[in-house]
N, C-alpha and C positions, 0 to 999 in steps of 0.2 A: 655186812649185808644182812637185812634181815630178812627170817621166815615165819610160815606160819605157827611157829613155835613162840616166836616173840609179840608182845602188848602194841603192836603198829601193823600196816599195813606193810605187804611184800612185792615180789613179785608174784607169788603164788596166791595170790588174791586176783587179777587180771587175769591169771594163767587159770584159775576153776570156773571164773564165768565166763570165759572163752570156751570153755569146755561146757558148759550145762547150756548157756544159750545159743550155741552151734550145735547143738545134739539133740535141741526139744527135749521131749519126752523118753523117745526111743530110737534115738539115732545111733551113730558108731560113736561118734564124738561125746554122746553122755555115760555111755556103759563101760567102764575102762579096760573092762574086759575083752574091747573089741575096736577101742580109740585109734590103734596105730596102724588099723587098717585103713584110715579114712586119709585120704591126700591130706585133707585139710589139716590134719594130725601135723604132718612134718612140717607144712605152713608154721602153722601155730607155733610150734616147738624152735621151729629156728629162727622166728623172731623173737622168740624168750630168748635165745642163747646170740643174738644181737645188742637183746638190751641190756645183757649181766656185760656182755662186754666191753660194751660203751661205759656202762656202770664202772666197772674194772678201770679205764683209762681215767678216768675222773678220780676213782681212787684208790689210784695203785700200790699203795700201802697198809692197807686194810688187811686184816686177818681175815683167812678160810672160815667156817663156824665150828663151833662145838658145841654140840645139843647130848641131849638123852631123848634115845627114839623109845616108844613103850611098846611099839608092835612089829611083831617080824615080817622081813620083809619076804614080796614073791619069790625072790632067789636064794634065801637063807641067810640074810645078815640076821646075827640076833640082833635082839632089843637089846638095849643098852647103851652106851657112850657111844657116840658117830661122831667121828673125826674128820680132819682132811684128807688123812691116809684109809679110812673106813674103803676097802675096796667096792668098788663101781660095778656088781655084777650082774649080768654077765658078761661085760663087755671087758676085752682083753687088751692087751697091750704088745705092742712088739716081741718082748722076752716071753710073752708067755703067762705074765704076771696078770692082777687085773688091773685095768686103770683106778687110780683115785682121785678125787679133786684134786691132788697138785699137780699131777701129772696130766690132766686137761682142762689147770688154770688159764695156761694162755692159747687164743687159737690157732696162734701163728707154730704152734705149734706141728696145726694140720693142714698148711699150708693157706688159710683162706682168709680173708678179712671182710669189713663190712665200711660201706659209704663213709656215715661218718668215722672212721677212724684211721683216713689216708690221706693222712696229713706228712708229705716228705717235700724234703732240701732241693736243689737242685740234683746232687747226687742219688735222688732214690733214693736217700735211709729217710727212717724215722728220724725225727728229731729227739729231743731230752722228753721226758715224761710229765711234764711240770710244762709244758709248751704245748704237749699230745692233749693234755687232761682243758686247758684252756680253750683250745680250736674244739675239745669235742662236747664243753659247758656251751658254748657258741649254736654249735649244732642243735643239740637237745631244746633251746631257747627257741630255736626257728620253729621245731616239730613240734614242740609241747606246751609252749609258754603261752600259746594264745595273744602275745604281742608282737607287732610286728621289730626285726633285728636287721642292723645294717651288717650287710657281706661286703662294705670298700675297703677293706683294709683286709680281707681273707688270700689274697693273690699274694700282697707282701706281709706274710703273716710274719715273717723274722724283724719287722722293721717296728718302729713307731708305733702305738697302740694309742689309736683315738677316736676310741669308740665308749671314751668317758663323758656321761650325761648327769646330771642335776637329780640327784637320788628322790623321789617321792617319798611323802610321811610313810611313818608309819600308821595302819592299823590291825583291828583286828579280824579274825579268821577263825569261822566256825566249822566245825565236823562234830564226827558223831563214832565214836569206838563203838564194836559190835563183838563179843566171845562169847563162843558156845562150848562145850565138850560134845563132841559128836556121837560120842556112845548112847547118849541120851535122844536121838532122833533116829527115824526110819530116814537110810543115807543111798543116790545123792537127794538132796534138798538144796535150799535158796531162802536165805532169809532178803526178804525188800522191804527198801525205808521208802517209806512216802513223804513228803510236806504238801501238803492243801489238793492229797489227792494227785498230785502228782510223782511219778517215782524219779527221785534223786540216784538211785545205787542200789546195789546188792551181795551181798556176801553169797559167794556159792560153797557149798561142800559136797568134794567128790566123796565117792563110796570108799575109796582108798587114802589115807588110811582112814580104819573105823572108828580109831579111839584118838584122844587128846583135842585140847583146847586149842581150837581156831580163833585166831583175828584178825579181822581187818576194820578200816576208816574209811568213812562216805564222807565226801564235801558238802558243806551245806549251802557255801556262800550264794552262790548264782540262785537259790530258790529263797533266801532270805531276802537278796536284792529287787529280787522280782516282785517282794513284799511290799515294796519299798520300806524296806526298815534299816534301820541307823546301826549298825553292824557292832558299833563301838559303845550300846546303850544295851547293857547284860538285860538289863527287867526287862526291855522288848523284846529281847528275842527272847528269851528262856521264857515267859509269858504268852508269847505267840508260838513257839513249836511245841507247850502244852496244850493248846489245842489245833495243832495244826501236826504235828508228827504223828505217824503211826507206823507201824511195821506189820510184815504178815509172813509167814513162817509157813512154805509149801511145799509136798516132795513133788517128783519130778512131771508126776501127769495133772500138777495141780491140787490135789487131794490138799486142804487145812491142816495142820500140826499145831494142836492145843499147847498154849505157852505150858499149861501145869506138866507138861511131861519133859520141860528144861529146867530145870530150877537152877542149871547155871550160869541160865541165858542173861548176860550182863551186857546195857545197852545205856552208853555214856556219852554226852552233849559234852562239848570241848571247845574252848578258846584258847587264842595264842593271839598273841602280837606278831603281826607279820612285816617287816622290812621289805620292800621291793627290790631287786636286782639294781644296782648302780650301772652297770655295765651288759653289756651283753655275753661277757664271757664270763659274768657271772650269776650262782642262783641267788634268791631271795634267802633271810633266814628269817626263824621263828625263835619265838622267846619260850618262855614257861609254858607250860600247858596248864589252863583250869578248870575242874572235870564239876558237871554237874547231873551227876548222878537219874538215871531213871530206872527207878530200882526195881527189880520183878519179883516180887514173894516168891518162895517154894511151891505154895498155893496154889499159886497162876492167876492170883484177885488183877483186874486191869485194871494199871497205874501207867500213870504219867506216858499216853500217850499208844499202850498198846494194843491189839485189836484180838 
């Protein structure tokens, strides 16, 4: 599972501009200092800790992370290697101990589960995990996929699986990489990508933490086709969101943030070959990534596209 510590996008990308565009300016939800007093707070929060779990069932073999954090945390974990076992503090555990990610890896743990992930037998158990991770690609498809999914085979999910369809070509699939180092900006802030004036996406960055490289990916396709442009012809589009991209760099009450004061602010146009889903209880996959570059001087000189 990745974070904002890794060269893609996370959860903690959805999870900061939930936070900055429910908080405005000067709300409870923008200041973190005062986020967990806001209802909407635990809203928020526990449907992030739905979607890791869903996540989880889809791939239940994946390893916990291992990073190196640079900044200490409010409850005194140092900096340095964070683990799975990295204690959770403050919050404690049974014995006394403090919890850690393995210890509130699963939530059935805490007795609760979520919609899509109640998937049982006629006896009330779960099934195998490999049948769990299928009924909950299925789910995800109905909520996210933007196409419509057939449920006539979800009743006798143990039986027959025929809900195999005529695969579509493949093509391709534009986005847009965004990383900053946050020490370099008055924080929180929002960077937004525009095409043709209209905004596609945003990277948020909360106040906390203040140091290390953020990243996330904006989509571009839906404003490229709006273009009507040929998705799979690189010189049009790389041509067209040379003058049609731009971005704008704001802290919280609006106030401009002059590119020259990021010099590590790296903002990269991206293709892949995209495969569509064959099935409904499966995802699409992506091929290679081809990155082309919109490179920002030290300087702050505007290039390829910035404002």
């Amino acid at each position: 599972m990745e974070t904002a510590h890794y060269q893609t996008s996370s959860f903690e990308s959805p999870h900061n501009n939930v936070h900055n565009s429910v908080g405005c300016s000067n709300g409870t939800m923008y200041d973190l200092n005062w986020s967990a007093f806001d209802p909407i707070f635990m809203l928020h929060h526990a449907n992030l800790d739905r979607l890791i779990a869903v996540w989880q069932a889809i791939y239940p073999d994946s390893k916990v992370f291992n990073i190196t954090d640079f900044e200490d945390a409010l409850y005194g974990t140092a900096a340095g290697d964070v683990s799975a076992d990295t204690p959770l503090k403050p919050f404690y555990n049974q014995d006394g101990s403090f919890h850690t990610s393995n210890s509130v890896r699963n939530i059935s743990t805490f007795g609760y589960t979520y919609p899509e992930l109640q998937l049982s037998n006629a006896e009330n158990t779960y099934i195998n995990p490999d049948d769990l991770a299928d009924f909950v690609r299925l789910k995800v498809n109905s909520l996210y996929s933007g196409e419509p999914v057939s449920y006539s085979t979800t009743r006798r999910f143990m039986s027959k699986r025929s809900l195999q369809s005529r695969r579509p070509p493949s093509r391709k699939t534009w986005s847009v990489a965004i990383s900053v180092e946050k020490a370099e900006l008055p924080l929180p802030a929002t960077v937004r990508c525009y095409v043709d004036n209209s905004l596609v996406g945003k990277m948020a960055l909360l106040a906390v933490p203040a140091t290390g490289i953020t990243h996330s990916t904006i989509p571009l396709d839906a404003a490229l086709s709006a273009a009507s442009l040929d998705l799979a012809c690189e010189d049009d589009v790389t041509q067209y969101l040379d003058q049609k991209l731009r971005f704008e760099v704001q802290e919280g009450d609006g106030t401009p943030i002059q590119i020259n004061s990021m010099p590590s602010l790296e903002l990269i146009v991206q293709d892949q070959d995209f495969t569509p889903r064959q099935s409904d209880r499966e995802f699409p996959t992506y091929g290679a990534t081809n990155r082309h570059p919109w490179k920002v001087g030290g300087s702050g000189e505007r290039v390829r596209g910035l404002v």
